[in-house]
C-alpha positions in Angstrom: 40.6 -45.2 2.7 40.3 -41.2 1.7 38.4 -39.0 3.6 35.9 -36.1 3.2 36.7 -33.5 5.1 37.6 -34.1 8.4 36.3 -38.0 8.1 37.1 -40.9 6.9 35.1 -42.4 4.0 34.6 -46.1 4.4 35.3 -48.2 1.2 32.0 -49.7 0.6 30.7 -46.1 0.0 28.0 -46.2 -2.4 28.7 -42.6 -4.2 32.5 -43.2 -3.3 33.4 -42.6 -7.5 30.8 -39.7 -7.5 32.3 -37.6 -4.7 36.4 -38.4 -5.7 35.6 -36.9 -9.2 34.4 -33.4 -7.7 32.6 -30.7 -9.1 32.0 -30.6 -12.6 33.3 -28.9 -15.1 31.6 -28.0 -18.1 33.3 -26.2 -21.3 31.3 -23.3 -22.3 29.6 -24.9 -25.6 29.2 -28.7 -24.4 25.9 -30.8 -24.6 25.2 -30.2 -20.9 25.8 -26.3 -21.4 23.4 -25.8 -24.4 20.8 -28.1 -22.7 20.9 -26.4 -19.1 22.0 -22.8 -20.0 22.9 -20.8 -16.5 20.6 -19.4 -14.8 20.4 -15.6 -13.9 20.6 -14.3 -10.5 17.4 -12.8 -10.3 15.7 -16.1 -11.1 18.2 -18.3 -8.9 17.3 -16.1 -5.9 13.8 -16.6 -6.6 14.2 -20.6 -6.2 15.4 -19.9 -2.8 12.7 -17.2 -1.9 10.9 -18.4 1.3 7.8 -19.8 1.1 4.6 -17.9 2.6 2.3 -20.3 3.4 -0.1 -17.9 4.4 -0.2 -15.1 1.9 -0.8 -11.7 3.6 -0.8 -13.1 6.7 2.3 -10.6 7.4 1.0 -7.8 5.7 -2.1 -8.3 8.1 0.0 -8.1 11.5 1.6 -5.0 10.2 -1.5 -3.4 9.6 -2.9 -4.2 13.1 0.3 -2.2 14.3 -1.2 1.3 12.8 -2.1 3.2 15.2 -5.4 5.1 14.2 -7.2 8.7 15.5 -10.4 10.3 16.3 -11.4 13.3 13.8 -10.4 16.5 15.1 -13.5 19.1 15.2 -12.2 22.4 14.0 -13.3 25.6 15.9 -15.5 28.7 14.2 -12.0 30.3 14.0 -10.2 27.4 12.0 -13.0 27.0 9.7 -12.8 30.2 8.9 -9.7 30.5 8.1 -9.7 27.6 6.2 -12.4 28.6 4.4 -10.7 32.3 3.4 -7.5 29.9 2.2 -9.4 27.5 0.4 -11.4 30.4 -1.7 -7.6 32.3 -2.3 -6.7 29.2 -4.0 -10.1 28.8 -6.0 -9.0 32.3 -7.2 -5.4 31.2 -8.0 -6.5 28.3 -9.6 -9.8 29.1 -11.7 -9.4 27.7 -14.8 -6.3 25.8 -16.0 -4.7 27.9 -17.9 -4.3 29.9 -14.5 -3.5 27.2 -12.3 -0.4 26.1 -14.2 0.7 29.8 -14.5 0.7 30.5 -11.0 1.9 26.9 -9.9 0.9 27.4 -6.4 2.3 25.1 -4.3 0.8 24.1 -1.1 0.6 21.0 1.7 -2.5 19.6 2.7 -3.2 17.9 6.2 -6.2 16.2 5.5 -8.2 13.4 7.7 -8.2 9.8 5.9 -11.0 6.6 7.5 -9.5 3.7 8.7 -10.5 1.5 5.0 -8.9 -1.7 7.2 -11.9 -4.3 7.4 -10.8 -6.5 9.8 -9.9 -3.5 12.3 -11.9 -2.8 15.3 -11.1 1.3 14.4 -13.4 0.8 10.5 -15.3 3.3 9.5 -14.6 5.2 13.5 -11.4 6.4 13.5 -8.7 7.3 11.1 -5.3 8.7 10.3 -4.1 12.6 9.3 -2.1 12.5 6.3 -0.3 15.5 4.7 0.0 15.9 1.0 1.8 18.3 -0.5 2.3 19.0 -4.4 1.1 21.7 -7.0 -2.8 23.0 -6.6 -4.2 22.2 -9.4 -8.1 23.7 -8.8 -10.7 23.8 -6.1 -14.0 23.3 -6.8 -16.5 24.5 -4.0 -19.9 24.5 -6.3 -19.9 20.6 -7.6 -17.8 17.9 -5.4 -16.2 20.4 -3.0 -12.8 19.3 -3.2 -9.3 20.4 -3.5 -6.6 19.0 -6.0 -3.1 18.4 -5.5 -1.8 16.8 -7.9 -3.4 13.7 -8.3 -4.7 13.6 -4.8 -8.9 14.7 -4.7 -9.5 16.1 -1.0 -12.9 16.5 0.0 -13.4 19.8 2.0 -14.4 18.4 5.0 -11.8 16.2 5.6 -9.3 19.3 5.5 -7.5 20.1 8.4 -5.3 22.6 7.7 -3.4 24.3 4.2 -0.1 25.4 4.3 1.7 27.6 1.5 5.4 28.8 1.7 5.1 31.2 -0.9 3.2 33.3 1.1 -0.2 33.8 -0.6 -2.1 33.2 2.6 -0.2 36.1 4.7 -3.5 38.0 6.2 -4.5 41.5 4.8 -2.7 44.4 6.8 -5.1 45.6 9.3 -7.0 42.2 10.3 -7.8 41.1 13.5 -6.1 37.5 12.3 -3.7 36.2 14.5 -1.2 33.2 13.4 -2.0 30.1 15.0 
């Protein structure tokens, strides 16, 4: 009697020939080679992928996790300020010839709805995001929004702009005081 492994194989084994000649070996060019060619890795690990039986059902839970805001009102202050940094930038920017000479960089902290559906805070309450990139224009006449390189930001969901080249640095003699 021979054994597999640690156990004994009985003799009426039905597969006993099978298992005794081993693994297989194939010679790189033989029939079974050139019929079944080797798969790559990226496909094998793809066969042993698990299965989600209910797609985006994950993807659901996670987004239940995000925790989501009220809007911030700004005061008569803020909103002025924001207003004297948003026309600096129109200035920087007008035209874009201009923009892309003075490259003004800048981050953006900007108020985004909850777009989630399914959650209880739609359409109510929302997240602050900050972008930050080259200024590419602001346009106050038409859609009132700012540019940052590919990112369009309505004015009114700006909460703050940020520069650290220092464009927005407050004209000596101004009653501004940093915040």
């Amino acid at each position: 009697m021979d054994t597999v492994g640690l156990m004994r194989m009985p003799d009426d084994f039905k597969y006993r020939d099978v298992f005794l000649r081993g693994k297989p070996q194939h010679k790189k060019y033989d029939s079974f080679s050139l019929r079944h060619p080797k798969m790559d890795t990226g496909k094998r690990a793809k066969i042993f992928s698990p299965f989600d039986a209910l797609r985006g059902f994950s993807a659901a839970l996670i987004a239940k996790d995000v925790r989501y805001e009220n809007r911030l009102l700004l005061e008569e202050a803020d909103r002025d300020e924001l207003d004297r940094r948003l026309r600096i930038l129109r200035e920087l920017t007008r035209g874009a010839r201009r923009a892309r000479e003075n490259r003004v960089a800048v981050s953006v902290t900007y108020y985004e709805p909850c777009a989630d559906e399914d959650s209880d805070s739609y359409e109510i309450r929302g997240q602050y995001r900050t972008v930050s990139g080259v200024c590419r224009g602001v346009d106050s006449e038409n859609t009132r929004q700012i540019e940052i390189g590919r990112e369009k930001i309505s004015f009114e969901d700006i909460l703050s702009i940020e520069s650290d080249q220092g464009i927005f640095a407050p004209a000596r003699g101004s009653g501004f005081r940093p915040v």
